[in-house]
Structures are given as structure tokens and as C-alpha cells.
N, C-alpha and C positions, 0 to 999 in steps of 0.2 A: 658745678662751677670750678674753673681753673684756679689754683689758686696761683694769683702771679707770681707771690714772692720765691717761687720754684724755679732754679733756672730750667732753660729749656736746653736739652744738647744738643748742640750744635757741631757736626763736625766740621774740622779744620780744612779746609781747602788750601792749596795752590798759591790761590789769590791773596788767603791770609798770610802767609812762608812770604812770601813777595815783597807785602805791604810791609812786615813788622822786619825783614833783612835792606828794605832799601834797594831793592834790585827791582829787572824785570821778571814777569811770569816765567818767560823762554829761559832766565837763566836759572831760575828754582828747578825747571823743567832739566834743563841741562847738566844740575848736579844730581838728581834724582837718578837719574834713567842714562848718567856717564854716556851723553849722545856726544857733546863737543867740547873744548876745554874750557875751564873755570880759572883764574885765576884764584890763589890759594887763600889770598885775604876772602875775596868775596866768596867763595867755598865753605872758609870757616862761620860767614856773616850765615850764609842757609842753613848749615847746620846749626849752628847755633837756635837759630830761630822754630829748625823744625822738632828740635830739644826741648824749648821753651815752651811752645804750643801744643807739644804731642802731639806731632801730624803723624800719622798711618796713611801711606798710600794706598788706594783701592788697587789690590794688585788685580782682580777681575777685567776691571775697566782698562786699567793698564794694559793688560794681555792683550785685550782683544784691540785696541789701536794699533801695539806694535807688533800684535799677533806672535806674542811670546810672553809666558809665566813665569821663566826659570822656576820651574817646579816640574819633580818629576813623581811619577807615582809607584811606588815600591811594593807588589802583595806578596804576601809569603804565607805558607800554612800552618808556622808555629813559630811565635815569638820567642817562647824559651828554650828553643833548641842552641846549643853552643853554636852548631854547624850554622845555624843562618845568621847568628849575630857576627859571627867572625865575618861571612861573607856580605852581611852590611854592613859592619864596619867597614871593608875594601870600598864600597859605593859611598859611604859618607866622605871620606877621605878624601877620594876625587869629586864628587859633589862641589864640597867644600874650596877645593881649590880652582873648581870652575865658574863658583858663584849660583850655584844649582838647590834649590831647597828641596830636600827629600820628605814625602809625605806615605807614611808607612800602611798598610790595612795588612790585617792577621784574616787569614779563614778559617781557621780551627780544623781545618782539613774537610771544607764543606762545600761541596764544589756550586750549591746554589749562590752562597755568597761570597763567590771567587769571580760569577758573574754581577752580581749587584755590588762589589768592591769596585771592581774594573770598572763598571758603566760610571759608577759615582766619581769616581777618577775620571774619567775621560771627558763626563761633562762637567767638572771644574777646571776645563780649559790647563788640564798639566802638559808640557810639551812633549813628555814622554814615560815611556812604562818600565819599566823591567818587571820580568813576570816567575815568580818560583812556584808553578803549578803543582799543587796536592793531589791532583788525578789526571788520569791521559783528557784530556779536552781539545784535541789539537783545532777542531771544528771551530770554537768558539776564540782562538786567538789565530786564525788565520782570518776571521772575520776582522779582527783589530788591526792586522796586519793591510789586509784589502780597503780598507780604509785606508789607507798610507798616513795612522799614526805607529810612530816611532814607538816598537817595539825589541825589547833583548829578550828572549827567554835562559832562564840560567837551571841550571842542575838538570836538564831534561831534554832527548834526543827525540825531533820529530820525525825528521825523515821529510825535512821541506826543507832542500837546500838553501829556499829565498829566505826564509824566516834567519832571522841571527839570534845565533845561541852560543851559550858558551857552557862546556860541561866539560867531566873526564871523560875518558873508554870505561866504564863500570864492567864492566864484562869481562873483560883486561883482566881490572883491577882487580876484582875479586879470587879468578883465574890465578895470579901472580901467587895472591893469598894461600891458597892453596898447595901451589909448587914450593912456595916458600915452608909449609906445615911440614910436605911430605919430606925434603931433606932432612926434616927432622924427626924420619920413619914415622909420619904419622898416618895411618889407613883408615883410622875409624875417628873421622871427622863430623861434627855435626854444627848444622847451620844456621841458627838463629835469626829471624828477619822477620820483619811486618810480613805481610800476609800481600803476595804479589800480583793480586786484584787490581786491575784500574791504575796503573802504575808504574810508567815505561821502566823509571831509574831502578825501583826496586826487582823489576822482572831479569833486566838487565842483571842484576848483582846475583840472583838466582841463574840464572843461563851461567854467569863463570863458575858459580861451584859445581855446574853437573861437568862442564866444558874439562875441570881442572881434575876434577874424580878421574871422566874418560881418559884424559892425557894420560894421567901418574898409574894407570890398569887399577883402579879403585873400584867395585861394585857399588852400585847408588844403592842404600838403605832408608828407606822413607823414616824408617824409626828414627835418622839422626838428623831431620828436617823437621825444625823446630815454629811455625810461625803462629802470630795471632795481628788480631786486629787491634786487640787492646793497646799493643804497643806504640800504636802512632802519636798518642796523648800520654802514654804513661809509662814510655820508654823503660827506665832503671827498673821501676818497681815491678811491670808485668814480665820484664826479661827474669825477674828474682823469681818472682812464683812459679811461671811457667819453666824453670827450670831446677827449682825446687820438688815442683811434682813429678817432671821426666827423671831425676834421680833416682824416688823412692819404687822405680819400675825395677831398676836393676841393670839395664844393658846401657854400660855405659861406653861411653868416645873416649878416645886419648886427648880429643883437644873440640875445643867449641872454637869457632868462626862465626864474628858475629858481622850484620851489616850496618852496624854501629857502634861506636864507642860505647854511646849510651848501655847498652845493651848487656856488655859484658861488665858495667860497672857493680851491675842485680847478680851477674852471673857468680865474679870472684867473691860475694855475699852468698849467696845460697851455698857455694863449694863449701866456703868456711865455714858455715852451719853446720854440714853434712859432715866433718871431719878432712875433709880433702886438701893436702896441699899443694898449690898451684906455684910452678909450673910443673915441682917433683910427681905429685899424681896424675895430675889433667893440667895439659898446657891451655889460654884463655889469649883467641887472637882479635883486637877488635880492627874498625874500621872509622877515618876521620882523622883521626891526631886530632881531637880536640886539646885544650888546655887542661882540664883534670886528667886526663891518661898519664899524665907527668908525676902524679901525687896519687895514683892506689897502689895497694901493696897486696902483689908485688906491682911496680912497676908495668904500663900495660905496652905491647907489642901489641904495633897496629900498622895500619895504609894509612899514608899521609894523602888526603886534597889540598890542596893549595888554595887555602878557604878565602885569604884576605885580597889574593891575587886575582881570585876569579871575582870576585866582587870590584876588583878595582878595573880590568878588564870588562867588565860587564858595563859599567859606568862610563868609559872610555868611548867602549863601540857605540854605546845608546847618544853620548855629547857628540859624535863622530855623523851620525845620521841626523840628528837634530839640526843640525847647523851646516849640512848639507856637505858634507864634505865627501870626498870619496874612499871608499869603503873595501879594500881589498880583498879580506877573509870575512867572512862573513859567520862561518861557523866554525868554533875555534876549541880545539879539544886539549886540555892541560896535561902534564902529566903528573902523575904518581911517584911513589917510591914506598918506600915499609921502613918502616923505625920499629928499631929492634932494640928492645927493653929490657926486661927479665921476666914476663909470663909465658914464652916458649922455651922449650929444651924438648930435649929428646925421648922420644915416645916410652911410654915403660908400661908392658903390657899388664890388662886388665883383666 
């Protein structure tokens, strides 16, 4: 048996906002959903009332009348990375200024639930995606694409002009890295990176360091290619070990090139362990310009992204397609530069 003295909840409707502001439905409707103007008393009379009542709008139902959620769906492969908070920070930013709600999914770098993140996104009626894919899947978001929902993919070159992306040159960039080491006579460079499996952007960053050996007459050394898998979760600390143990071989680099900040943050740690000081023994070059590169010691020299900018562009082109506007570039590549710090100098042989 019910017991009645329990209230029942009831949600707040519309009709309620209406009845308890002294207006009609259409104009509760009207300050909701900013379709026509309000005068500003009767404005504050809605609001008030929808304050009073706690009304929550069914944004679901909403959507599908005006066939739009301002919601967009954001997946990325690792939330605690600096590099992708920077670059949603750029997307909330503009979100923010366009009246867009960003709804985030991590895949832990899984590419089953990169598909079950997406779908679950897509049928929550969100207007749009932006996509930071953790492995090559071009298949599965040219499908999202062929649908003609509104997709950006960021940090990763397909090689489908139609699709819109926004990324650097990696290849370039790392390339640069290198020209950049060798001015500073260095030959025996070694390269630190995830493990370039399934993975345009990191293969990419691998192709510039053989590209940047070749140019500078470098002999390629498999000894001073340093990769694991472990690193894609546990960046610092597997960049520590794993270069902890290539020390205790003996053949060592003048300098490490990492394709991440992260990466060389375990590295200038293990050095210091080992007795080594950087940049005097072994120079330590990373990649990103994240925000701690600012603060180890020494000082770290790296490749700037343009992390905030590409997220604010990414969100730009994605409001830009949504709302039907016309679309000039459609694949848009930033550039680079190198901030130069105190963990290079000049080679001093080993």
C-alpha cells in the first residue's frame, strides 16, 4: 500500500512557469529557447518563477522539436594528459561563448570504447563531435562522417580531404627537432616515443626523426630508438624506467628527443639518478610546450603546439558546420615553433 502522506514527484512543466509568472505558455517558451523578444520585466517575472519551481528543461525533447541540443560531444584518449586539457580548454572557451555544452568521454586509449563512446554520443541527440582518436580508425569516423553528423577530428591526419581536421605537420615538426639538435653538433640522438602501432600522429613523429638523421648525414642507430607501449598511460614514469635501463647498457646519445614533454620529464630523473648532468653531459629535447616544461630543472627545450588555439579552432570549424555556414578550409594545419630553454647546448662527446 501507498502510503499517501509521501509526496509524489512531480515534474515541473511549462504550464507550471506560466501559471505561477502570469504570462502565456508561448512567452515562457520564448524566454527558454531566446526564439522572440521578452520584455525585460516579464523576462525577470519567468525567471524568477523558473527559480522558484526548479524547472529543468527536458533538453531531449527540446532537441528534437528544434532539432538542435547545443551539446557537442568531445572523446579523447586520456584525460590527464596536459596536451589534451590545454586543447579543451581552447573548445570550452569557445563552447562557452557560443552557448554550446561540451560533454566529454575518455577511452583510456581503447578503441572498442571509442566506438561505444561515439555511438552513445550520437544517439544523445548532441549536434556535434569533435574527435581526438587514440588509434588509426579512419573507417569508423568516415562512417560518422557519411552520416552528415558534424564532425572535426583534431591531432590526426587522415588523408580524406572531406573530413575536417585540424592538426600540425608532425613530421615537420619533429624533423625541425632534429635540425634544431644538430646545430648543436649533436649525431647521436636518440628518440623516445610510444610505440608507432595503430597511430598516424605518432608514426608521423617517427618518419621526422629518420627524415631529420637523413638530411643532417646521420647514420640511423636502432639502439637510440627508444619505444614502449607502456607509455601511452604512464608517460613520466615508463619514460623514467625505460631509460633508466638503456643507460645501464653503456652506449650512450648526446641528447634524447622525446615525442612528448611528458616523456622527458622521467628522462631529466633517471639522468639525475645516474650521475649525469643535463644539458653539460646529455642535452634532453622534449615535444608540446606543455605548462610544467617551464618548471624542471633544468629548464626544458622543446616544440611548441599551439594547444589552446587548436582547440579553439576545432570548436570554431565544428559551430561553423553545425549551423550551416560555409566552410572554406576545411583541413587546417598550425604551425610550430621550438622554445629554447636550458636543456640543450652543445654536444660534448661520449
Amino acid at each position: 500500500m501507498v502510503d499517501s502522506k509521501k509526496r509524489k514527484s512531480v515534474a515541473t512543466s511549462i504550464k507550471d512557469i506560466a501559471s505561477e509568472a502570469g504570462v502565456a505558455i508561448s512567452t515562457v517558451s520564448n524566454v527558454i529557447n531566446e526564439t522572440r523578444f521578452v520584455a525585460e520585466t516579464t523576462k525577470l517575472k519567468v525567471l524568477d518563477a523558473i527559480e522558484k519551481l526548479n524547472y529543468r528543461p527536458n533538453i531531449i525533447a527540446r532537441g528534437l522539436r528544434i532539432k538542435s541540443t547545443r551539446a557537442i560531444g568531445v572523446i579523447l584518449p586520456d584525460i590527464s594528459s596536459s596536451f589534451f586539457s590545454q586543447v579543451i580548454y581552447g573548445i570550452e572557451e569557445v563552447a562557452r561563448k557560443k552557448n554550446y555544452t561540451m560533454i566529454l568521454g575518455c577511452t583510456n586509449f581503447d578503441f572498442r570504447e571509442e566506438i561505444k563512446i561515439a555511438n552513445k554520443l550520437i544517439d544523445s541527440f548532441i549536434d556535434g563531435l569533435i574527435f581526438f582518436s587514440g588509434f588509426d580508425n579512419y573507417e569508423f569516423i568516415k562512417k560518422i562522417y557519411d552520416r552528415n553528423i558534424p564532425i572535426v577530428v583534431v591531432d590526426k591526419e587522415l588523408g580524406d580531404k572531406e573530413i575536417p581536421t585540424v592538426v600540425i605537420d608532425n613530421a615537420s615538426a619533429v624533423e625541425n627537432c632534429v635540425d634544431y639538435l644538430c646545430r648543436y653538433n649533436h649525431k647521436k640522438i636518440c628518440y623516445v616515443s610510444f610505440t608507432e602501432d595503430y597511430q598516424t600522429t605518432v608514426r608521423q613523429r617517427y618518419e621526422g626523426y629518420l627524415a631529420g638523421l637523413k638530411k643532417n648525414n646521420i647514420d640511423f642507430d636502432p639502439d637510440f630508438v627508444l619505444m614502449s607501449e607502456e607509455m601511452r598511460l604512464h608517460e613520466t614514469a615508463s619514460g623514467y624506467c625505460l631509460v633508466k635501463e638503456f643507460l645501464k647498457k653503456g652506449k650512450l646519445p648526446t641528447a634524447f628527443l622525446t615525442a612528448a614533454d611528458v616523456f622527458a620529464y622521467g628522462i631529466l630523473r633517471a639522468l639525475h639518478e645516474e650521475g649525469f648532468k643535463v644539458p653539460d653531459d646529455i642535452s634532453v629535447m622534449g615535444f608540446d610546450n606543455i605548462l610544467f616544461s617551464q618548471f624542471t630543472k633544468p629548464l626544458l627545450t622543446t616544440l611548441k603546439q599551439p594547444k589552446k588555439l587548436m582547440g579553439n579552432i576545432a570548436m570554431d570549424l565544428l559551430v561553423n558546420i553545425i549551423e550551416g555556414k560555409e566552410v572554406k578550409e576545411k583541413n587546417i594545419i598550425l604551425p610550430t615553433s621550438i622554445i629554447e630553454r636550458e636543456s640543450v647546448t652543445f654536444a660534448k662527446d661520449i
